[in-house]
MDAnalysis code that builds the backbone (N, CA, C; Angstrom):
import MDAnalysis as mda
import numpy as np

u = mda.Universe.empty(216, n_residues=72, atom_resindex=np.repeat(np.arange(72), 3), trajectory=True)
u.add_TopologyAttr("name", ["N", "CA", "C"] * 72)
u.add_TopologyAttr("resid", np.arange(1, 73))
u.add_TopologyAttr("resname", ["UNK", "UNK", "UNK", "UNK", "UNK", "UNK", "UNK", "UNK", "UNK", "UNK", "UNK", "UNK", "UNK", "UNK", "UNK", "UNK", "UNK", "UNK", "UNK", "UNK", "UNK", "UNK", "UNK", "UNK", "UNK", "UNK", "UNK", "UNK", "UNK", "UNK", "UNK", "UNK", "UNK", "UNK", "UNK", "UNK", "UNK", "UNK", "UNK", "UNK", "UNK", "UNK", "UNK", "UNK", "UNK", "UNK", "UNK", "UNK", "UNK", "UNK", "UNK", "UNK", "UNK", "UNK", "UNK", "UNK", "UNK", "UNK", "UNK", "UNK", "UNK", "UNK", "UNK", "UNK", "UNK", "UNK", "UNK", "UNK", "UNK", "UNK", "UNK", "UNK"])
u.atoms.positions = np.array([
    [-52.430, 28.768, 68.684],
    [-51.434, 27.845, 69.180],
    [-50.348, 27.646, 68.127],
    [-49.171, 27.035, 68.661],
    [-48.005, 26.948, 67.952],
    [-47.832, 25.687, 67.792],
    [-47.586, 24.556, 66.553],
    [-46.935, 23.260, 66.285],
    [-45.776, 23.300, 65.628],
    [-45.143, 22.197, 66.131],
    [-44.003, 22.177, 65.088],
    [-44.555, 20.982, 64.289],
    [-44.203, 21.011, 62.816],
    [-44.382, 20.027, 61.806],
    [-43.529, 18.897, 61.609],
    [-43.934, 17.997, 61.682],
    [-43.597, 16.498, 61.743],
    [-43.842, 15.758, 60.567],
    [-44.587, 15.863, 60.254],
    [-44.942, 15.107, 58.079],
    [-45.145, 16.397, 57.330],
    [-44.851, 16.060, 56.075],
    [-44.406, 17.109, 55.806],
    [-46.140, 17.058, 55.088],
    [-47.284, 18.418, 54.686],
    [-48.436, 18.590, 54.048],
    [-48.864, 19.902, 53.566],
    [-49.409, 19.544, 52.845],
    [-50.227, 21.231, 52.195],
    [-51.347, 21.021, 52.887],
    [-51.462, 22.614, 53.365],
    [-52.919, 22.739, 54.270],
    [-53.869, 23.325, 53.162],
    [-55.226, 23.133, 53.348],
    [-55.987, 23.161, 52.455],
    [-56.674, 24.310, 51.950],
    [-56.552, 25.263, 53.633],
    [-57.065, 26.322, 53.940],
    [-56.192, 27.568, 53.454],
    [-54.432, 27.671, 53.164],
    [-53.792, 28.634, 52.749],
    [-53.268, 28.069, 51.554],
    [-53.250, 26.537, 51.688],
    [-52.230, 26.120, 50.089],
    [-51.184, 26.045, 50.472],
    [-50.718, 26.703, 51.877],
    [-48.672, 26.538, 51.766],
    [-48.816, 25.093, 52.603],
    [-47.325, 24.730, 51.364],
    [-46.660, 23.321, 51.624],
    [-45.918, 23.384, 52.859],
    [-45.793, 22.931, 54.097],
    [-45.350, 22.329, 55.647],
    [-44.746, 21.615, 55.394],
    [-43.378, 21.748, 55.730],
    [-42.362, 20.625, 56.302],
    [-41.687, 20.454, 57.279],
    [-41.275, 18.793, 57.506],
    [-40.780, 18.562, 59.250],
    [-40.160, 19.932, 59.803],
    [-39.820, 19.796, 60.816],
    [-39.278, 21.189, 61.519],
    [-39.837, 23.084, 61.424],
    [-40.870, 23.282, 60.374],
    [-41.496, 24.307, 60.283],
    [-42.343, 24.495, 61.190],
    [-42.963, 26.146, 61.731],
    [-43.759, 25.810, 62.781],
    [-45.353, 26.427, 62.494],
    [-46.133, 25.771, 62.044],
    [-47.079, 25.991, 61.907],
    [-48.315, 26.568, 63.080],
    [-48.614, 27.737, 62.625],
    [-49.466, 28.443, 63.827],
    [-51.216, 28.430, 63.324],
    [-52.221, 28.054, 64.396],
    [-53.869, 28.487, 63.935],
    [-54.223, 27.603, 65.438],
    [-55.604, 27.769, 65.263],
    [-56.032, 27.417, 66.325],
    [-56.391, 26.424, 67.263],
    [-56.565, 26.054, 68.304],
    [-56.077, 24.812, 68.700],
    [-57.321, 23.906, 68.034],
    [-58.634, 23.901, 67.544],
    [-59.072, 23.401, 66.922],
    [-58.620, 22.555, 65.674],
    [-58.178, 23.611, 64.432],
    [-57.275, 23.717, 63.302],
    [-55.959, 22.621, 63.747],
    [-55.477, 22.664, 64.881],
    [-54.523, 21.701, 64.595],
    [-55.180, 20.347, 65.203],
    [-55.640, 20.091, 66.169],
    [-56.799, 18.681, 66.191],
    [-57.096, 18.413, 64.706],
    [-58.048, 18.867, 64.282],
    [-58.446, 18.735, 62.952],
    [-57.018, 17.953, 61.844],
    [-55.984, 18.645, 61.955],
    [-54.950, 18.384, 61.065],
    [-53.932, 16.954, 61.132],
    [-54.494, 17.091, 62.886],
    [-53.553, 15.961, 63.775],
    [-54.475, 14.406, 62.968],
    [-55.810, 14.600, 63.203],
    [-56.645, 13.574, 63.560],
    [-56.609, 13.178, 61.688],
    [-56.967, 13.513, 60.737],
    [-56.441, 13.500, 59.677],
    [-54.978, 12.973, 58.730],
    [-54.024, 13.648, 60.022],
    [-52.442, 13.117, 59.473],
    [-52.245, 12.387, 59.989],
    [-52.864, 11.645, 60.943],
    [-52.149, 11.418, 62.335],
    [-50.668, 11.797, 63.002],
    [-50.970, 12.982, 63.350],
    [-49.431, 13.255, 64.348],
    [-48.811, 14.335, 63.181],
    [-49.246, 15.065, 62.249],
    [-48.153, 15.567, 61.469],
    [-47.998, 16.819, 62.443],
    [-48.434, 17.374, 63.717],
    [-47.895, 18.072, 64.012],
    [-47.975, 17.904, 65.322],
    [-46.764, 18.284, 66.147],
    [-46.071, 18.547, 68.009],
    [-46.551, 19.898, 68.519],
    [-47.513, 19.757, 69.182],
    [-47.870, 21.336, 69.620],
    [-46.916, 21.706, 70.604],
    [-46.088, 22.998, 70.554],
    [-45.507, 23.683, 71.445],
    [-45.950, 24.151, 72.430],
    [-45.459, 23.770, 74.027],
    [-46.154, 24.545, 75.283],
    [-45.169, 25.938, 75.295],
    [-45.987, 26.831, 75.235],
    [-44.667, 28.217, 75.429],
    [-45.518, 28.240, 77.473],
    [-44.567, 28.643, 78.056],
    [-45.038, 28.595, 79.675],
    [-45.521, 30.307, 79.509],
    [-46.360, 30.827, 80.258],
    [-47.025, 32.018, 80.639],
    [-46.014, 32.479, 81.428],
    [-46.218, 33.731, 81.576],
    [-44.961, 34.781, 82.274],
    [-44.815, 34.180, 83.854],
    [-45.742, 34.065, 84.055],
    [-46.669, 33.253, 85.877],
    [-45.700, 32.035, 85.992],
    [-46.020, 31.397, 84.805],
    [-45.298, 30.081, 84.983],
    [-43.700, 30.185, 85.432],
    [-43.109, 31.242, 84.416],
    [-41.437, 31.836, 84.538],
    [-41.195, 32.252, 85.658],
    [-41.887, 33.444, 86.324],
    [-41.472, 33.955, 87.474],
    [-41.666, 32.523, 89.065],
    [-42.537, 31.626, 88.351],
    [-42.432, 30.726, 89.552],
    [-41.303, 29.523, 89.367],
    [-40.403, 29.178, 88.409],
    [-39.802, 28.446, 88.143],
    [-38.795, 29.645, 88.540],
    [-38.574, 30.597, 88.722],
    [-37.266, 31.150, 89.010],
    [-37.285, 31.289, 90.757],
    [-38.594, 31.727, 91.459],
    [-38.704, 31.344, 92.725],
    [-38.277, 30.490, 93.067],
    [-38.411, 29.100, 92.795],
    [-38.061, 27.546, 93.297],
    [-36.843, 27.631, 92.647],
    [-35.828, 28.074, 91.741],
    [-34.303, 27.715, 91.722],
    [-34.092, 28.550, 92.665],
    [-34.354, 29.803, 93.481],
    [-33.797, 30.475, 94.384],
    [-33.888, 29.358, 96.265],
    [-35.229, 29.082, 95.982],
    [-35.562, 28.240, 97.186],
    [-34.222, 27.076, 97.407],
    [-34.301, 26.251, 96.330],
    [-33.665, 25.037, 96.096],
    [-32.140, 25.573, 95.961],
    [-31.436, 26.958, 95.733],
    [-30.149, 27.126, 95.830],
    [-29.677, 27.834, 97.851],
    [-31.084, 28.148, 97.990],
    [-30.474, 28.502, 99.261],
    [-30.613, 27.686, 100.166],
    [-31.679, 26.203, 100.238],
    [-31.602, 24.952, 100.813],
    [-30.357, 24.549, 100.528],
    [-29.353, 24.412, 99.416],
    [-28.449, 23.879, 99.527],
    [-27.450, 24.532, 100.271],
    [-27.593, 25.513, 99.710],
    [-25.929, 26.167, 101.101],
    [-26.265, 26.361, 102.459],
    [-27.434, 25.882, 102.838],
    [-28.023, 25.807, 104.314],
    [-27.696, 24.197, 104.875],
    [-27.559, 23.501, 103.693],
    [-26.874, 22.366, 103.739],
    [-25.345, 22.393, 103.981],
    [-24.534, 22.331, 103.141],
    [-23.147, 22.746, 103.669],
    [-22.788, 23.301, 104.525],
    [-23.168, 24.008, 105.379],
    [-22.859, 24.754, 106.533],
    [-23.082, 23.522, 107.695],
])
């Protein structure tokens, strides 16, 4: 999984120093662990699955041709 960093910390496990806006990657365990500890030093990123994309582009097609079915 992907976080973005919010307090800035050295992880214990590589030694590199994290700061706000960096995006720290390991597993969704590893960042629980880091969260519950810092509280909150890191925002996990949702990246959407390809599934997710191709259905969010379906429904702007739906929702653009409801509208000009409207205007008419």
């Amino acid at each position: 999984m992907k976080a973005t960093v919010q307090i800035s910390f050295k992880d214990k496990d590589s030694g590199l120093q994290y700061k706000p806006g960096q995006i720290f990657e390991a597993s969704s365990e590893r960042i629980k662990e880091i969260n519950k500890a810092l509280r909150g030093a890191l925002e996990v990123i949702i990246e959407p699955s390809p599934e997710q994309l191709d259905l969010v582009v379906e429904v702007e097609k739906v929702i653009k041709k409801r509208g000009r079915s409207k205007k008419e």
